[in-house]
VMD Tcl script that draws the C-alpha trace (Angstrom):
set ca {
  {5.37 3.05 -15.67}
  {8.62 4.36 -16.41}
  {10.42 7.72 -16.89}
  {13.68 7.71 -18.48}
  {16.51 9.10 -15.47}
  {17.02 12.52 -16.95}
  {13.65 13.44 -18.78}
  {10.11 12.53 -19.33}
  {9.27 11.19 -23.01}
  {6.05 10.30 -24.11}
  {5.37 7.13 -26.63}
  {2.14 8.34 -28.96}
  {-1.11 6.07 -28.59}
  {-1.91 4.63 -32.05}
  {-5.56 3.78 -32.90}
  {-7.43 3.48 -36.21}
  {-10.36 5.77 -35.62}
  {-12.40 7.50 -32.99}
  {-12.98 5.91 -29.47}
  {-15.37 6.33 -26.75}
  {-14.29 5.11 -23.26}
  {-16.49 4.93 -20.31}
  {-16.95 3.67 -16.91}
  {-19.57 -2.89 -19.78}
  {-17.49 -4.23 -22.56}
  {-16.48 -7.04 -24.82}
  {-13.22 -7.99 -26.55}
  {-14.84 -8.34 -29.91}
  {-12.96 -10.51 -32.44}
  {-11.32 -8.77 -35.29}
  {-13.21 -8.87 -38.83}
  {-12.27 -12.09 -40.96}
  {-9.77 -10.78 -43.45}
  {-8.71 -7.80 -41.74}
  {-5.45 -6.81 -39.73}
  {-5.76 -3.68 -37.84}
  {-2.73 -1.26 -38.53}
  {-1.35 1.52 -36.49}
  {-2.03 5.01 -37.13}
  {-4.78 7.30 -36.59}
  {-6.17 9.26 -33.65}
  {-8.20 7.96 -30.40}
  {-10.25 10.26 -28.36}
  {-10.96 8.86 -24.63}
  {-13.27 10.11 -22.25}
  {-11.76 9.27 -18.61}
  {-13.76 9.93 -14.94}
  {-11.13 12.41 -13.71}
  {-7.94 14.81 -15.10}
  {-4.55 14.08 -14.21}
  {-2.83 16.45 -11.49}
  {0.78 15.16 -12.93}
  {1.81 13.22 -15.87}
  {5.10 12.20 -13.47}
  {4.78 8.53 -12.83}
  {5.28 8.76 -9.46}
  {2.18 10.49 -8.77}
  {0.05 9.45 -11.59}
  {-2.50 6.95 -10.29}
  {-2.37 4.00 -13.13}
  {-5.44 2.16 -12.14}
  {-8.99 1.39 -13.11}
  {-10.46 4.58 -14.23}
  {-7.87 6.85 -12.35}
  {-5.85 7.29 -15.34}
  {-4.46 3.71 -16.30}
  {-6.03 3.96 -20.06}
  {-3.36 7.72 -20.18}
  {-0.91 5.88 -17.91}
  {-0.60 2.90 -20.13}
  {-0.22 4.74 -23.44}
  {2.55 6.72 -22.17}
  {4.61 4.80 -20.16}
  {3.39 1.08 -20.86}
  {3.77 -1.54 -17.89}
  {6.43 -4.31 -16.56}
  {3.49 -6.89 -15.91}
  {-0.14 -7.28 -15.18}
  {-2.90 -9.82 -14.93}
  {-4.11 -12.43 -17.00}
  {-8.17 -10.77 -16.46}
  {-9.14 -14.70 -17.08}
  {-7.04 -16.90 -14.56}
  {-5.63 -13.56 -12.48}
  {-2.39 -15.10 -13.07}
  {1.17 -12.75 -13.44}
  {1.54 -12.03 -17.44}
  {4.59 -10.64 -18.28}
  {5.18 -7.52 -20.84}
  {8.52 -6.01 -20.77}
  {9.35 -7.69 -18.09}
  {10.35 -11.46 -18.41}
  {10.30 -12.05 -14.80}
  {10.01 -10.93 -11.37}
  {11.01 -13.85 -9.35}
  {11.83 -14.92 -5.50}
  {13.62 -17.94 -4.33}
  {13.37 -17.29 -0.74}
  {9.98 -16.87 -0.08}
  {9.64 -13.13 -0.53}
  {12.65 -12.24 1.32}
  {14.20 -11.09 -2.24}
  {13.30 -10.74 -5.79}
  {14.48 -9.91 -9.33}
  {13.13 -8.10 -11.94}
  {14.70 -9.59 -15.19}
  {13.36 -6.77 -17.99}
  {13.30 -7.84 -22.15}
  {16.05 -7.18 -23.74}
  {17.04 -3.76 -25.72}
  {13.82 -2.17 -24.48}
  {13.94 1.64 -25.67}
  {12.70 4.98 -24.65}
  {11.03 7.14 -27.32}
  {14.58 9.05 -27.76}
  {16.44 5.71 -28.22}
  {18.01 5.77 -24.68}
  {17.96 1.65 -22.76}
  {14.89 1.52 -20.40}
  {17.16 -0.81 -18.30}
  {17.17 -1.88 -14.88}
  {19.17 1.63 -14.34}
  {15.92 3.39 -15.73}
  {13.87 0.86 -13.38}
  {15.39 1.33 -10.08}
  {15.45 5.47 -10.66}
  {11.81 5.08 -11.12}
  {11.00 2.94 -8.29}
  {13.19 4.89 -5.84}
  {11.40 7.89 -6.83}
  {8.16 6.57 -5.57}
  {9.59 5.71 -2.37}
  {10.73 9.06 -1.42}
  {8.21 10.86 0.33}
  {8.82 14.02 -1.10}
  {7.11 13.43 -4.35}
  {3.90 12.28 -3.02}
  {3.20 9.12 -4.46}
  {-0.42 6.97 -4.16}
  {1.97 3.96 -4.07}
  {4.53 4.72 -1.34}
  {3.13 2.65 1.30}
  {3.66 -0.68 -1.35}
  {6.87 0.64 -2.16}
  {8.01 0.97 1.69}
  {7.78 -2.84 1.39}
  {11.16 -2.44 -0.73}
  {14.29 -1.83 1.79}
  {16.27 -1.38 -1.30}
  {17.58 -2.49 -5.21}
  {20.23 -2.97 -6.57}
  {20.99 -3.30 -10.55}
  {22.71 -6.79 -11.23}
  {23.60 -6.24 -15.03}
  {21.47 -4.28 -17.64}
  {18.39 -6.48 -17.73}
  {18.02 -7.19 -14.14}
  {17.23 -5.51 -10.79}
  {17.75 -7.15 -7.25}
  {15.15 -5.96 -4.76}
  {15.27 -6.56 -1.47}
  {12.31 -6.78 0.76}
  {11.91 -5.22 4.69}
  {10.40 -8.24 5.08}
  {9.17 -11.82 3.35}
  {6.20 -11.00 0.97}
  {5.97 -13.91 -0.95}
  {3.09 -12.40 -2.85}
  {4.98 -8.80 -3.61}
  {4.80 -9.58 -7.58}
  {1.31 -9.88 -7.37}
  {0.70 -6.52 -5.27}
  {2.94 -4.17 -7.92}
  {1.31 -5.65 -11.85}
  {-0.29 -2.03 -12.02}
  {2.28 -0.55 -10.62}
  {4.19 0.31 -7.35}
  {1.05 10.19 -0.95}
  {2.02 10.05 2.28}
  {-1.05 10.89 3.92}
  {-0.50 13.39 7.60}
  {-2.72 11.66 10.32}
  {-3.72 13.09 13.53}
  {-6.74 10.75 14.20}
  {-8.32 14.19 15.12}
  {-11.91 13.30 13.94}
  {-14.88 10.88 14.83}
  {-15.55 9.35 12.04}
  {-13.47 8.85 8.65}
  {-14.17 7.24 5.59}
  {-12.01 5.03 3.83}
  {-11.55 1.77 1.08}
  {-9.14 -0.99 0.90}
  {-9.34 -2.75 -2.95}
  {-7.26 -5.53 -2.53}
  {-7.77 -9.48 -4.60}
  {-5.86 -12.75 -2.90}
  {-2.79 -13.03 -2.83}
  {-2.39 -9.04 -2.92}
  {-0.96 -7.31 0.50}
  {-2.96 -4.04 0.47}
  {-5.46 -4.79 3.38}
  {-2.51 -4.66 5.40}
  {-1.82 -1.18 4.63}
  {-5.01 0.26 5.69}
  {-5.24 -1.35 9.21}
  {-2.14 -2.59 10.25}
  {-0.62 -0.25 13.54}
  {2.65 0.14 11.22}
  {1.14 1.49 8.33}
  {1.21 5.30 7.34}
  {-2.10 4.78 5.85}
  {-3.73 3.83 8.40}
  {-6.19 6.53 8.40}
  {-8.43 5.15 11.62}
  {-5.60 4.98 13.91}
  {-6.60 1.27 14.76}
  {-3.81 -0.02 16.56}
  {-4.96 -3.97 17.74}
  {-2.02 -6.11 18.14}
  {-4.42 -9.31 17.33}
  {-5.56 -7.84 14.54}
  {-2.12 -6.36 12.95}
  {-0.88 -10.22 13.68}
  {-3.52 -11.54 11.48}
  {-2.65 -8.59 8.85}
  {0.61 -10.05 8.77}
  {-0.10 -13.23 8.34}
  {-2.14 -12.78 5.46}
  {0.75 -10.44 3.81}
  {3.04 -13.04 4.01}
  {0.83 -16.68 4.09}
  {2.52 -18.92 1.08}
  {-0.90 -20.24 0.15}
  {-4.47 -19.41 0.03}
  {-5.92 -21.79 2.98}
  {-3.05 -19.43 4.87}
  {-4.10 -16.47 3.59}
  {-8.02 -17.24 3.65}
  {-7.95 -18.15 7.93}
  {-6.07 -15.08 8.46}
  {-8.05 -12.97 6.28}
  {-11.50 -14.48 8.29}
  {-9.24 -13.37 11.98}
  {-9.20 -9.85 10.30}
  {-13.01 -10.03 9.41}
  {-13.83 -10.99 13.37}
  {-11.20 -9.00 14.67}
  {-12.77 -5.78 12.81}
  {-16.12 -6.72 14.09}
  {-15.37 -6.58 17.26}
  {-13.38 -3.10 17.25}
  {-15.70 -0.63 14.87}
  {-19.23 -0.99 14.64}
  {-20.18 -1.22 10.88}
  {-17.88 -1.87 7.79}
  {-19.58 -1.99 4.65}
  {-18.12 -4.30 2.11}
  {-19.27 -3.18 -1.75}
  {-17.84 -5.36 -4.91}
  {-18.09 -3.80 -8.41}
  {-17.62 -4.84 -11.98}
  {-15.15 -2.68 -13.69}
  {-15.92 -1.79 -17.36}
  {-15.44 -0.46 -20.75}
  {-18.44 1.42 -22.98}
  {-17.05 1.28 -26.60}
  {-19.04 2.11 -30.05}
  {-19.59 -1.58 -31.53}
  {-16.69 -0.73 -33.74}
  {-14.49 -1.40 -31.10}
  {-12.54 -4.16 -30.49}
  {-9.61 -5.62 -28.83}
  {-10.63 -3.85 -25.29}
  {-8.40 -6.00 -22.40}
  {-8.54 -5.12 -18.94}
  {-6.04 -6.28 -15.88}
  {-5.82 -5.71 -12.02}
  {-9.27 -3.61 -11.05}
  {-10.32 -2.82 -14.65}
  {-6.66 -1.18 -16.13}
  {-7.47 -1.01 -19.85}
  {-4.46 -2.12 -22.14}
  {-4.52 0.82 -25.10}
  {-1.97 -1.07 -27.18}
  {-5.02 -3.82 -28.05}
  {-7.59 -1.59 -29.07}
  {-8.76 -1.68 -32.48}
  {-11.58 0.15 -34.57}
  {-12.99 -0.96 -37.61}
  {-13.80 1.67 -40.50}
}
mol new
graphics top color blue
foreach p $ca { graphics top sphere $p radius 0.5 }
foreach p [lrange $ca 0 end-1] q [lrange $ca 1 end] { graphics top cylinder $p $q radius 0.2 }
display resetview
């Protein structure tokens, strides 16, 4: 999601009719003959109210605001939701060549803000320095802490540079990319870790390193495995070190409960065009309604 470096502007949502969003859905085909226009109004239920429409703070995922996220701001890339493969949307790329040690973010040409001004990789790297700095609270600093720093190479491209190899980075940030105080002053805590292969988020909720590591676990066997899986080039890699986690956890708490859910969208049937990405993020700019 992107703000522009000076101001916040806000792109409208365009729909045809009325829309109902909810917490199981279908991408129905359009009607023979017919070519949905834009225009109209959309109203959308969503679980919870923003606390900030800053795009730092707003959390752009699965029911936490991705549908209000989306319209506004759009996104840089997501998931294909059949193959879970990188599909690019105004980005054209976000590529490494040195196994994760670097990347760059090459951005469609003469992208605009609403007011006319170049979302560029200027606009990009203002946006993504902003949600590392701990002062605006972000849900996505600890995945931006894996950036060390970027660096604009022209006007459609941004050189990142990674505190260390994450081959899989490009995967973790599709949705996009709150600095939680911990004292470990409690006996029991309750916590989640949503995270689909190649993504590096387990890390971040175990590993001794991490900020967000809410339990205070600090194994040395088991942050080794957590790295490995961050940075494992393929998924036999990934998969072993992912099982080492699974036994290592065993052995240090006494129950984790494991819980898998199907994310989804309740529409009137005459709604179409619903796509989701990543946990369930629904794309607004596909939505259709027929009259």
């Amino acid at each position: 999601m992107m703000i522009p470096r000076c101001c916040l502007l806000v792109a409208a949502l365009v729909c045809l009719a009325s829309l109902l969003t909810a917490c199981s859905g279908a991408n129905r085909e359009k009607p023979a003959g017919n070519v949905p226009g834009p225009g109209g109004t959309a109203r959308i239920v969503q679980i919870t109210e923003p606390r900030s429409l800053d795009p730092a703070t707003l959390s752009n995922q699965w029911v936490l605001n991705a549908m209000l996220g989306n319209a506004l701001f759009g996104t840089l890339m997501i998931n294909d939701p059949e193959t879970g493969e990188l599909r690019f949307t105004m980005a054209q790329s976000f590529a490494t060549r040195d196994g994760g040690a670097t990347f760059e973010l090459t951005l469609r040409p003469d992208l605009r803000f609403s007011d006319g001004s170049p979302l560029d990789a200027a606009a990009v790297k203002y946006n993504w320095d902003r949600i590392k700095d701990p002062a605006n609270g972000s849900a996505y600093l600890q995945e931006a802490s894996m950036v060390v720093a970027t660096e604009v190479v022209d006007s459609t491209r941004l050189a990142v540079t990674m505190a260390e190899p994450v081959p899989n980075f490009a995967e973790a940030v599709y949705g996009q990319v709150v600095e939680l105080r911990r004292t470990n002053d409690f006996d029991m805590t309750t916590s989640s870790a949503n995270f689909a292969d190649p993504e590096p988020a387990l890390w971040s909720v175990f590993h001794r390193n991490s900020r967000r590591n809410l339990s205070g676990i600090a194994d040395a066997e088991l942050s080794r495995a957590l790295q490995d899986g961050r940075t494992g080039t393929t998924s036999r890699q990934r998969a072993d070190a992912y099982r080492r986690v699974q036994e290592r956890l065993n052995a240090l708490v006494p129950v984790i409960f494991q819980v898998s859910n199907e994310p989804s969208v309740v529409t009137r049937r005459n709604v179409g065009g619903v796509v989701q990405y990543g946990y369930g993020s629904l794309l607004p700019e596909e939505l259709w309604l027929e009259n």
